[in-house]
Structure formats: structure tokens, C-alpha cells
N, C-alpha and C positions, 0 to 999 in steps of 0.2 A: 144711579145708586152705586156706591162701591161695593165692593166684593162683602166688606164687613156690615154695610148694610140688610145686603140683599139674607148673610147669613141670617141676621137678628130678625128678619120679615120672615124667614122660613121657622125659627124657634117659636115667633107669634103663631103660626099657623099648626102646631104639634099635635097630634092626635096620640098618646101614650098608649091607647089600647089597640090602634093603629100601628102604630111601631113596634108591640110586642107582636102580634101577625106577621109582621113584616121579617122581621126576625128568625120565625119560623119556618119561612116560604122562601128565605134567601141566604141559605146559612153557611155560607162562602162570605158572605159579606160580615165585617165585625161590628156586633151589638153598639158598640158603643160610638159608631159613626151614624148611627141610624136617629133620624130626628124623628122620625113618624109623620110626614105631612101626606095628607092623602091624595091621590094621583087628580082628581079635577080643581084642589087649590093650587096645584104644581102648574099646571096646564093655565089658568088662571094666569097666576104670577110671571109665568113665562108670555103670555100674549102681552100682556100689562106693558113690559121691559121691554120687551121686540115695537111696541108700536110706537114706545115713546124712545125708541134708539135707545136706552138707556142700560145695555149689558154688556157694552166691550171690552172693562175692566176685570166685570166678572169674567167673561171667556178667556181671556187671557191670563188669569190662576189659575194654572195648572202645575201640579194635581191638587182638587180641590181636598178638601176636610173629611166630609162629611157623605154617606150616600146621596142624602135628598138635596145636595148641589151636582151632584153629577145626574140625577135624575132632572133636575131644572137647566141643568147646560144641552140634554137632550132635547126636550119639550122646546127649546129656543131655536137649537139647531131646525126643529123639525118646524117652523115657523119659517124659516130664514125664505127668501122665494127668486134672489140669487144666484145662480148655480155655480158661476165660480170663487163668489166668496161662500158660498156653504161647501162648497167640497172641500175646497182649502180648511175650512174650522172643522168638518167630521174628519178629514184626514188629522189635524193637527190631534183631536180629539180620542178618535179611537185607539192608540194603545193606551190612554188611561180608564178604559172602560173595563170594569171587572167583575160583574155579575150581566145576568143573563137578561133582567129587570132593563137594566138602563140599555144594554144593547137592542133590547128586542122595544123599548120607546123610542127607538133614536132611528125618524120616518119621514125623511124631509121633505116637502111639499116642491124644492126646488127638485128632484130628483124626477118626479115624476113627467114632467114636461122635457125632460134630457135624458132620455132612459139611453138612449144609442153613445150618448157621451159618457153616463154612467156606468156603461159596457167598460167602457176604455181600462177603468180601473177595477175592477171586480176581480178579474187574476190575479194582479198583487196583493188585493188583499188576501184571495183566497190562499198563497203562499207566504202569509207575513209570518207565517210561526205563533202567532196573539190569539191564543183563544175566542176570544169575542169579536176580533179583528176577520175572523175564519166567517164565526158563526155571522154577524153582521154581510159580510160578503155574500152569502147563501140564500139569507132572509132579503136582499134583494132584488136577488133571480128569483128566487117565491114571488114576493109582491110584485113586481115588474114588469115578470117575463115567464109566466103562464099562460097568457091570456093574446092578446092582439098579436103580442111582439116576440113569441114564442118559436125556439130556434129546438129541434131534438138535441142538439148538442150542447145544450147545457143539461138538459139531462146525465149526458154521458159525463160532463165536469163533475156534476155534484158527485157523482157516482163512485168519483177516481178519489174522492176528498177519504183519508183514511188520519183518522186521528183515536188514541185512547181518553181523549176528553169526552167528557158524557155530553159537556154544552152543546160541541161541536155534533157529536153524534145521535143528539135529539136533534136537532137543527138537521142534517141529512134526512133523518125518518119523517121531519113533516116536512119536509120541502117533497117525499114523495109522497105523503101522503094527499099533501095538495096536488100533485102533479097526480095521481092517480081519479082525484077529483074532476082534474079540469081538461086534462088531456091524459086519458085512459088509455086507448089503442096505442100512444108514445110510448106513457112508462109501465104500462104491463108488462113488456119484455126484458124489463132491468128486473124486476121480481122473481116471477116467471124462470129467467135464468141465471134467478140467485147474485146476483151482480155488487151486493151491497155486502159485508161482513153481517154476520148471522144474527148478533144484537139491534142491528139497525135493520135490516132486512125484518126482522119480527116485529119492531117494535114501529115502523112502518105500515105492515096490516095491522096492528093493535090501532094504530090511531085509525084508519082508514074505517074497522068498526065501528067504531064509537064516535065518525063522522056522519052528521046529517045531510051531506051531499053527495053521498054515494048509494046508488039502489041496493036492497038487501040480497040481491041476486048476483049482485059484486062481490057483496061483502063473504059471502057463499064462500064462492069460489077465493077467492084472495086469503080466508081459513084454511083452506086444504094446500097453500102455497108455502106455510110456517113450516121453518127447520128446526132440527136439533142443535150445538156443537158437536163438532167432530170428538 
């Protein structure tokens, strides 16, 4: 399908009461690029196009129109199984990513099986200056590297991450809030010794709270751990 196809398959698919939602919950992005197509028709259309080869044209316009083409160039990327033609296209990809939606879909399945090579580039993005290029970097140490492949020194990375973006700065508070989840006795001590700026530092046990993978006897404590501003 070309690019002007794939858009007119995405206008068939429109949800209007959907799009005004969406509106609401992403309002950085401008109304009038928002088609409303709902996230498992996206996913859909996306598998469709990856299994029939049929989306090079489309990846290759950039920057696209519309939100729910950048939301459908995610959902493909995150199909792709690849790893060095998907790095190549998320690299080529992510500084046209511009809400927090298509960054935080954008979850490649080729990544998961190269997590050690994934490594390799996680620093640059973490330093590209690109908001979502930040926040995406982050969200990969979250997903990746909590768990088997977990190094305490990414902790200490996200930690040093200092931005007045709010995307970037929620993206630090749940990358610990998960890390408080899954390895506790690690990132207790970035809390603990205040380590984070005082908004992300708080809003870090907030989410930690109002997590269901943490005992209430955490959650206790990790209360009495919230600061004020100086």
C-alpha cells in the first residue's frame, strides 16, 4: 500500500468519539491531526502491512500527517523481528516522535532478544537533547533491564537524567517506581538519599503507592520518605 493509501485505510477505520478522548489525554498533540482510530485497529493494520511486506513506503514518509500514522509506524516498528533493520528505522524514527502515546507504543520485539546490543545505544539517546528520544531511552532500561539483565548502574544513569520536561520527568519517577518494584534493596537508597529532584523524587513514591506490586509495608515507609521544595 502506499503512504496515501495506508492514510485512507486509517480515515475508514475512525472512531470520532475516540478521537475527541484522545484529544483530551494528549494535548501537546494538535486536534486536527488526530484521526481517532482506536489502538487494537492500529495494531491490526500494523500486523496486516508487516506480514504482507507491505509498509516501506509508508516508513519511509517522514514526517508523517497525522498522529495515528505515527502511532501505526510504531505498532510496525514494534513487529519488525530484525534487529538491525529495526534499530536502523526506530533510530531513523524517533526524533519525529512527539507525544508520549507513540513513544511509550514504540516496543520492538526485535529488541528483546538483543538487549546487550540495545545497550550499546541507550546513551545517545539518553543525551540526544529530544524529549521523547530521552523518555524512549529510559523506557527501555525499565522494560529490559529490571529484571534478569539488571546492572545497579543504570539506576545510578536514570538518576543523573535532569530535564524540565514533565515527559522526561514522569518517565524517571516510573522507571523507579518500577525499580522499586522489582529490585528494592537497589533503588531504595536513590530515595532514601533523595537522589532524584524533589518532583520526581515524590512523584515516584506516588506512583509506588498506587502500585499493586509493592507490599503495603513499603508503601508505609516509602510515605514517610516525600520532601518538600526547598
Amino acid at each position: 500500500m502506499t503512504p496515501t493509501e495506508i492514510r485512507e485505510a486509517l480515515f475508514q477505520l475512525r472512531d470520532e468519539e475516540y478521537r475527541d478522548f484522545q484529544v483530551k489525554l494528549i494535548p501537546n498533540v494538535a486536534p486536527e491531526t488526530m484521526i481517532g482510530v482506536r489502538t487494537p485497529a492500529l495494531r491490526g493494520l500494523a500486523k496486516q502491512l508487516y506480514r504482507a511486506g507491505d509498509y516501506t513506503a509508508f516508513l519511509a514518509e517522514l514526517p508523517h500527517r497525522c498522529f495515528d500514522e505515527n502511532q501505526l509506524h510504531a505498532f510496525i516498528l514494534s513487529e519488525m523481528r530484525h534487529f538491525e533493520a529495526c534499530l536502523e528505522e526506530t533510530c531513523r524514527f524517533l526524533p519525529y516522535v512527539d507525544n508520549w502515546a507513540t513513544c511509550d507504543q514504540l516496543s520492538p520485539q526485535a529488541f528483546k532478544k538483543n538487549r546487550q546490543r540495545l545497550l550499546e545505544y541507550i546513551p545517545g539517546w539518553l543525551t540526544s537533547g529530544h524529549t521523547y528520544t530521552v523518555r524512549f531511552a529510559i523506557g527501555m532500561l525499565m522494560a529490559h533491564f529490571l529484571d534478569e539483565d539488571f546492572d545497579p548502574e543504570y539506576l545510578r544513569t536514570v538518576s543523573q537524567v535532569r530535564s524540565e520536561e514533565y515527559y522526561v520527568r514522569m518517565m524517571v519517577a516510573w522507571y523507579f517506581a518500577t525499580a522499586l518494584a522489582k529490585q528494592y534493596d537497589a533503588a531504595l537508597p536513590y530515595i532514601e538519599g533523595r537522589r532524584l529532584d524533589y518532583w520526581t523524587h515524590n512523584k515516584a513514591i506516588q506512583k509506588c503507592v498506587e502500585s499493586n506490586r509493592i507490599p503495603d509495608e513499603r508503601k508505609a515507609y516509602l510515605k514517610t520518605l516525600k520532601v518538600r521544595p526547598a
